[in-house]
C-alpha positions in Angstrom: 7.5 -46.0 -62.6 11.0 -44.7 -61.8 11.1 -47.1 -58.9 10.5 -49.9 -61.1 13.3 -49.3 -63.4 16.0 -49.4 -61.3 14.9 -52.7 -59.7 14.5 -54.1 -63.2 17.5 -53.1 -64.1 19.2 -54.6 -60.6 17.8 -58.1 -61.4 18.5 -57.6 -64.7 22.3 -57.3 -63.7 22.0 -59.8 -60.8 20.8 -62.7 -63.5 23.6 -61.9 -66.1 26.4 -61.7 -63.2 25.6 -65.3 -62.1 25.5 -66.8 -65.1 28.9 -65.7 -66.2 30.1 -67.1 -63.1 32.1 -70.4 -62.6 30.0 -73.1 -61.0 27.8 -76.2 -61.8 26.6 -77.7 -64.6 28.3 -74.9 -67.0 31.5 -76.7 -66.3 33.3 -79.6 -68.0 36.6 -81.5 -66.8 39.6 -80.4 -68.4 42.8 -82.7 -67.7 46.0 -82.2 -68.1 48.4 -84.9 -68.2 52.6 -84.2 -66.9 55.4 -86.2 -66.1 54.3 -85.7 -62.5 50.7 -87.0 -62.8 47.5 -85.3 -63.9 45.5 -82.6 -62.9 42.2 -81.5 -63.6 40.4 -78.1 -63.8 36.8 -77.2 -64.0 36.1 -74.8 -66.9 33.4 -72.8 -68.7 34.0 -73.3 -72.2 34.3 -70.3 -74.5 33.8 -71.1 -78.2 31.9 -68.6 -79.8 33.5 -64.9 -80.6 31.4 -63.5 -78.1 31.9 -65.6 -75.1 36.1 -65.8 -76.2 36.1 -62.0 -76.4 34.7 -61.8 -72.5 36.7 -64.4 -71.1 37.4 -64.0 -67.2 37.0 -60.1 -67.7 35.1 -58.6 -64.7 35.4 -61.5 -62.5 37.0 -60.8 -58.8 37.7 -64.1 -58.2 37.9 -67.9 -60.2 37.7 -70.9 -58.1 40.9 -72.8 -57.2 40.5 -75.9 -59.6 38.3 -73.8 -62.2 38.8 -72.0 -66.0 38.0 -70.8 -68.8 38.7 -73.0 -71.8 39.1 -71.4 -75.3 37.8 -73.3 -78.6 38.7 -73.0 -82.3 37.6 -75.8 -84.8 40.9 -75.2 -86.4 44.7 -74.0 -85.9 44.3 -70.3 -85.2 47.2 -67.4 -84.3 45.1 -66.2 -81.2 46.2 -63.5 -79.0 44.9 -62.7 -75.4 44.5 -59.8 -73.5 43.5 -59.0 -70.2 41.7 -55.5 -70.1 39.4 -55.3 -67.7 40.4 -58.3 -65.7 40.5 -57.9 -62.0 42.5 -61.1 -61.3 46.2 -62.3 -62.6 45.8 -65.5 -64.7 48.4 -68.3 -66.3 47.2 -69.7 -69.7 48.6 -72.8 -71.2 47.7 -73.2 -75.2 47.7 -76.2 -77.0 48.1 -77.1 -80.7 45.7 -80.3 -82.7 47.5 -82.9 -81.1 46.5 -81.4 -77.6 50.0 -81.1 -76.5 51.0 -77.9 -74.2 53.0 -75.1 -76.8 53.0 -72.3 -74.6 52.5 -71.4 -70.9 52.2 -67.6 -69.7 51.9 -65.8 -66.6 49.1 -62.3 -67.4 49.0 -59.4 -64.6 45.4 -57.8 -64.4 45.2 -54.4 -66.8 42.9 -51.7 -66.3 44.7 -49.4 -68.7 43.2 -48.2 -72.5 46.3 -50.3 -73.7 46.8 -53.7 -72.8 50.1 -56.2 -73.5 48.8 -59.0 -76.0 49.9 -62.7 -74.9 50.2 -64.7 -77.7 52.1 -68.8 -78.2 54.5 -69.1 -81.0 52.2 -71.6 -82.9 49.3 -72.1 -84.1 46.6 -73.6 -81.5 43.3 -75.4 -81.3 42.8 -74.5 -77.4 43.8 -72.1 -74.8 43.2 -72.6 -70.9 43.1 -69.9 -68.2 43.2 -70.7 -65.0 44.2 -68.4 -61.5 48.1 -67.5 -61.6 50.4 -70.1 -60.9 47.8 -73.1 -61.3 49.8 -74.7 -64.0 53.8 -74.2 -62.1 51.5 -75.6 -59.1 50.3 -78.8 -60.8 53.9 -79.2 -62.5 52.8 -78.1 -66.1 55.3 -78.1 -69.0 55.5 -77.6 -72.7 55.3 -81.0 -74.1 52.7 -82.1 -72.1 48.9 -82.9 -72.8 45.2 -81.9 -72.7 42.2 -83.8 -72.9 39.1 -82.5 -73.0 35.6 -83.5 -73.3 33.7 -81.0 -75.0 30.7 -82.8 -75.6 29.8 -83.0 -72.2 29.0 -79.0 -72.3 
């Protein structure tokens, strides 16, 4: 009995750990639109209390063109943190209109007090994505989001 235990709690761990990872069906297209073109992440979609509250946290790595996208039926004053995040993430926030308010860089923070990262304004959405997607892709303020949510 004390072998099984272990081993049950092994799968256990196993099952949870891949279903929190990026890949597949779990994803949706995210795109966002700049005076440069478009570009288009992958992301899980977080939209309860739960899943926002885990985010990326615990994950050593995110795919190149993958995310996490943050969902609130209405404009909320959200604020971020990245305790217990192993990787360093940019976030780009948008407001009803889907329109880009805020863009910030977050360093990894494995400390019992964590900086908060929060936009000016109110938002509907928030997008993380590996560090220095957006620059990359030519991101600004100003420009747009669209997102399928439905598909999820």
């Amino acid at each position: 009995m004390r072998l099984a235990a272990p081993l049950v709690l092994a799968l256990l761990l196993a099952a949870c750990g891949s279903e929190s990872s990026p890949s597949g069906d779990d994803q949706v297209p995210l795109r966002v639109v700049t005076a440069e073109g478009e570009g288009t992440l992958r992301v899980e979609i977080a939209d309860t209390s739960e899943e926002r509250a885990a985010g990326l946290s615990g994950r050593a790595s995110v795919p190149a063109d993958a995310g996490m996208a943050f969902l609130w039926d209405e404009p909320v004053e959200a604020e971020f943190w990245m305790k217990d995040t192993l990787i360093p993430l940019q976030i780009a926030f948008w407001d009803e209109g889907g329109r880009i308010v805020g863009l910030i860089e977050m360093e990894p923070c494995e400390a019992d007090t964590c900086p908060h990262y929060r936009p000016e304004k109110p938002i509907v959405g928030a997008v993380e994505a590996n560090a220095g997607w957006f620059t990359a892709h030519g991101v600004a303020v100003g420009d747009t989001v669209e997102l399928d949510a439905g598909d999820a």
